[in-house]
C-alpha positions in Angstrom: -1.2 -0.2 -21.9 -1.0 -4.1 -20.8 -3.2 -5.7 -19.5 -1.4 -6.1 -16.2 -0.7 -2.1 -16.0 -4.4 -1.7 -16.2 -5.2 -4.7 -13.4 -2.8 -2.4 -11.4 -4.3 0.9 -12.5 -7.7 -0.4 -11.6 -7.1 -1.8 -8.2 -5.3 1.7 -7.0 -8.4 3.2 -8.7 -11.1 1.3 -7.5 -9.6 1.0 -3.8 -8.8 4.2 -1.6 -6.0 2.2 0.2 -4.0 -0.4 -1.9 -0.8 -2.1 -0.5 0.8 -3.9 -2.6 3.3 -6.4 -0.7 4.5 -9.8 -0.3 2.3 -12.0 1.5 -1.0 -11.0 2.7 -2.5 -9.0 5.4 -2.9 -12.3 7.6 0.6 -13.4 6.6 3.2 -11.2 5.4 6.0 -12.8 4.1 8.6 -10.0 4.7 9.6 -7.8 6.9 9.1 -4.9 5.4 5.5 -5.4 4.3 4.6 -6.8 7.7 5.4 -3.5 9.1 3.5 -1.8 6.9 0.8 -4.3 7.6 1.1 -3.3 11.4 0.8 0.3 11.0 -2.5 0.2 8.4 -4.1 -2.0 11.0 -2.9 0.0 13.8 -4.6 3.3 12.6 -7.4 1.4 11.9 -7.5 1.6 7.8 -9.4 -0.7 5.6 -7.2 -1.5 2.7 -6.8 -4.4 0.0 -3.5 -6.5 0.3 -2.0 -7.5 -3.4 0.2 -9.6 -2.9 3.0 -9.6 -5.2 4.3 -13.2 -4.9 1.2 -14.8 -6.3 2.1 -13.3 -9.6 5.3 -12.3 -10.8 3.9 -10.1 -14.1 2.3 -7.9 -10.6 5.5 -8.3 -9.2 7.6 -6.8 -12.2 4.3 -4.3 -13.3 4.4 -2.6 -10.1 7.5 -1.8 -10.2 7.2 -0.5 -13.8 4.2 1.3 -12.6 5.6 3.3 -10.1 8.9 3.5 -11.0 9.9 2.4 -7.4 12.5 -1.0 -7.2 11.3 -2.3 -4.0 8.1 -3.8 -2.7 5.6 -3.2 0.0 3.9 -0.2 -2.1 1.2 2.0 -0.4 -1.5 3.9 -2.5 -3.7 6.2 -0.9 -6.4 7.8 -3.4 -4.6 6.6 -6.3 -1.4 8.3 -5.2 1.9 6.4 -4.2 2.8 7.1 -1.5 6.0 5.1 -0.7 7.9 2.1 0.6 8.0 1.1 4.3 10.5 3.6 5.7 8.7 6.7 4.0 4.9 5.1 5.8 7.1 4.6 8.7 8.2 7.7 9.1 5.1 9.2 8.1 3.4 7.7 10.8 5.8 8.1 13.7 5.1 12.0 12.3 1.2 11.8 12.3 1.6 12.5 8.4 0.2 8.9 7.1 -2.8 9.5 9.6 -3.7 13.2 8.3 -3.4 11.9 4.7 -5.9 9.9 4.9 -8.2 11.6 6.9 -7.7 15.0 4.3 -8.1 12.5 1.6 -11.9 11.3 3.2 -10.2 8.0 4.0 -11.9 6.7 7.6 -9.0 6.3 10.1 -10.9 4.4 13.2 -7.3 4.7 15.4 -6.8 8.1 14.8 -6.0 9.9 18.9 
């Protein structure tokens, strides 16, 4: 295992919610991960922001990790969960927001 597969491993381990994106949580620098972005603040998660930009060995592992091409990347648990049309689409369904709450993650938005 290299050593950024286990910085990867560790961070989806040691955090309930990871999202891996570009940018941060203050300022995405795409699209895509800013939505993402909007819904996790929007239910009310707390989650880390990896920004993928900031390293482009993160950039390639994740990618390798998951076996996914694209970038944002949402874990929940340890679990990946998708890009940002399957969290989109989870959430317009109330899916993301019961994942997390049968996973013991704290949802403070949750109607």
């Amino acid at each position: 295992m290299s050593g950024i597969h286990e910085f990867i491993d560790n961070e989806i381990k040691s955090n309930d919610v990871v999202l891996f994106m570009k940018g941060t949580p203050q300022f995405p620098q795409c699209g895509f991960s800013g939505q993402v972005v909007q819904i996790l603040d929007y239910i009310g998660v707390d989650y880390k922001g990896i920004n993928v930009l900031a390293d482009s060995e993160i950039r390639q592992g994740i990618k390798d990790y998951s076996n996914w091409p694209t970038i944002p990347q949402l874990y929940i648990k340890g679990e990946f969960i998708g890009g940002c049309d399957i969290v989109r689409e989870m959430f317009q369904a109330g899916e993301l927001q019961q994942h997390l709450q049968e996973n013991g993650v704290t949802v403070r938005g949750a109607a």
